[in-house]
N, C-alpha and C positions, 0 to 999 in steps of 0.2 A: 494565466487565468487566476481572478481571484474569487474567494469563497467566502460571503457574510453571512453570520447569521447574527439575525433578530432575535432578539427574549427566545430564544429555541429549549424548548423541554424535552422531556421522554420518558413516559410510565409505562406499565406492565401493572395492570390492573387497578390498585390502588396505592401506588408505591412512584411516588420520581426519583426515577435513574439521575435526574439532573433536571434543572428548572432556571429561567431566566438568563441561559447564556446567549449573552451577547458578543462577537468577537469580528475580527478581519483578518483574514488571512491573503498575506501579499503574495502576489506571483512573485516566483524566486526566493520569495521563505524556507527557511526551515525551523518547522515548530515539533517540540517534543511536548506528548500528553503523556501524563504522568497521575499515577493514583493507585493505590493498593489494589490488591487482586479483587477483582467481582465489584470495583466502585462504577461502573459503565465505559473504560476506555475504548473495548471493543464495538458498543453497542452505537457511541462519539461515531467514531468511523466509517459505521454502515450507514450513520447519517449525512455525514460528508459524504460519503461516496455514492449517494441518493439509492444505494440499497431499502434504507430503510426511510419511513420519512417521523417528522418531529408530532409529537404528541401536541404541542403550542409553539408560537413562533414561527417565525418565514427564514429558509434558507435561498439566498441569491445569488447566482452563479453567473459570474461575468469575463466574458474572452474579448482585449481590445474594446473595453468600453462598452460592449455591447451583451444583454443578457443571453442567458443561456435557456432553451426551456428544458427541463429534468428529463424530457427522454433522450435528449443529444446529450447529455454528461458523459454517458458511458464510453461516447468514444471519447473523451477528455482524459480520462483516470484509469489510471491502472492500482490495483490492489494486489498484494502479498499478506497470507496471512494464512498460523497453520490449519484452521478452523475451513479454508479454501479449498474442496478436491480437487485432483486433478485427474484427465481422461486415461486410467489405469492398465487399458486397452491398449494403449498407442505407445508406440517406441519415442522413444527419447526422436528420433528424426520428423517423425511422423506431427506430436505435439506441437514440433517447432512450427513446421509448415501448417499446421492448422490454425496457429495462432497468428500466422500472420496473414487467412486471410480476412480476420476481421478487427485486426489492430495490427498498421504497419509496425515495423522496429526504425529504431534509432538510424538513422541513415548510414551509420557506419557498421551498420550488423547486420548479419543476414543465420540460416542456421548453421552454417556450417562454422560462422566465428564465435556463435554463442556456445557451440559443441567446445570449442577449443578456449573458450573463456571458463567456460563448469571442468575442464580438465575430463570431460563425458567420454573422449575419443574412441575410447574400448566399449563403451556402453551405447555405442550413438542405434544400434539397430536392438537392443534391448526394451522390451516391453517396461512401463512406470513402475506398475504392481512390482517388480525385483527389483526397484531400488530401494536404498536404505533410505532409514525417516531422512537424516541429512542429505542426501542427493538430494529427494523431491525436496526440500524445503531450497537448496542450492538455486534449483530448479526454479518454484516458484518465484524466488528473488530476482532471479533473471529475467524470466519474461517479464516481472513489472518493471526494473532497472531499465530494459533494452527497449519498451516500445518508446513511438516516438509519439508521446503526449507529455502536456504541461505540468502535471498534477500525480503524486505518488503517494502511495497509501501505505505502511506499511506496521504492520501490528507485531509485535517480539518477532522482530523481524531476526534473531539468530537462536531463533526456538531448535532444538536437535542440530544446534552446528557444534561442532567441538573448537580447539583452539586454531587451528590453520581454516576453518572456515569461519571463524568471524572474522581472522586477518581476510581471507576472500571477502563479506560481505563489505568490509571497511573501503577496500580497492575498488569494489565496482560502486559503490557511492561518490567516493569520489573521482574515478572516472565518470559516472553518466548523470550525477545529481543536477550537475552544471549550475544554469540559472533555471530549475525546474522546483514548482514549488512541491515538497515532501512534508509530510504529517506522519509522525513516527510514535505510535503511541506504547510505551513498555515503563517499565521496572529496573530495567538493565541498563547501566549505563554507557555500555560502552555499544549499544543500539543505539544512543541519539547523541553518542557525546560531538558530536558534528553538529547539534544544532543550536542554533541561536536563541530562539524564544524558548520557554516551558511555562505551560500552562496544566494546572493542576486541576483535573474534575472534580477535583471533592471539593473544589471555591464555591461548586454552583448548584451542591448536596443540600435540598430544604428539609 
């Protein structure tokens, strides 16, 4: 899938977050967003990922040539990011099967391989709420890495990982990044030292 936008802006009352970006992002990309804390990387995101939509300018969303209209993206994109809750209720088994049934997984995953990919095995019948910030964030990585769509979102994406889990977060990108296009927006570099392009938000700061 690929993602253009037009002159795209974004303000919060009298203030632009960002004004005039214009960009393409290739299927099977990998772009890191890059910008100090509070310059809008998160805010980028929500706008790719038609959470949120552009203050000015047109975002255009095309799978095989053909447009996409903004209420079919969601099943296109999966997002990670620590700002995302997760259903605090549900055992680590429970979440898996819930999420799959409105976003398949990767064809080669199913829950019980993604329990033994997070190293979950002891926790698989454990409620969310008892796990630690880095589990759920383990967590959330996962279910974005594992579903099977084109397009991945992912925001400091080894926010509360300590050092064996950002070596985990690096493994399952490149296991499942493939030729999937990823938008990886942080500060840390070794969240996007994988990717090719970097694009800085504060180019498009008026």
């Amino acid at each position: 899938m690929n993602i253009a936008l037009e002159n795209v802006g974004k303000k919060y009352r009298y203030e632009w977050i960002f004004k005039g970006l214009s960009f393409q992002f290739q299927a099977s990309g990998k772009y890191a967003i890059l910008g100090p804390n509070g310059s809008g990387k998160s805010t980028f995101l929500k706008i790719l990922s038609g959470h949120l939509s552009p203050s000015s300018g047109k975002i255009i969303f095309t799978k095989r040539n053909k447009s996409l209209d903004i209420n079919a993206v969601y099943k296109e994109i999966s997002y990670a990011a620590p700002y995302i809750e997760l259903i605090e209720e549900f055992t680590l088994l429970e979440i898996l099967r819930f999420q799959q049934k409105f976003k398949l997984y990767h064809p080669t995953a199913t829950p019980d391989f993604i329990i033994e990919l997070l190293g979950f095995e002891k926790s698989r019948h454990k409620e969310i709420r008892f796990f630690s910030s880095g589990m759920k964030q383990r967590l959330k990585l996962a279910l974005a890495l594992c579903a099977d769509v084109p397009v991945i979102l992912l925001d400091e994406p080894t926010t509360n990982l300590d050092r064996e889990g950002i070596g985990w977060y690096k493994n399952m990108v490149n296991r499942f990044g493939g030729e999937r296009l990823i938008v990886v927006a942080s500060n840390v570099e070794e969240d996007f030292e994988f990717c090719t392009e970097k694009i800085s938000i504060t180019d498009w700061k008026k």
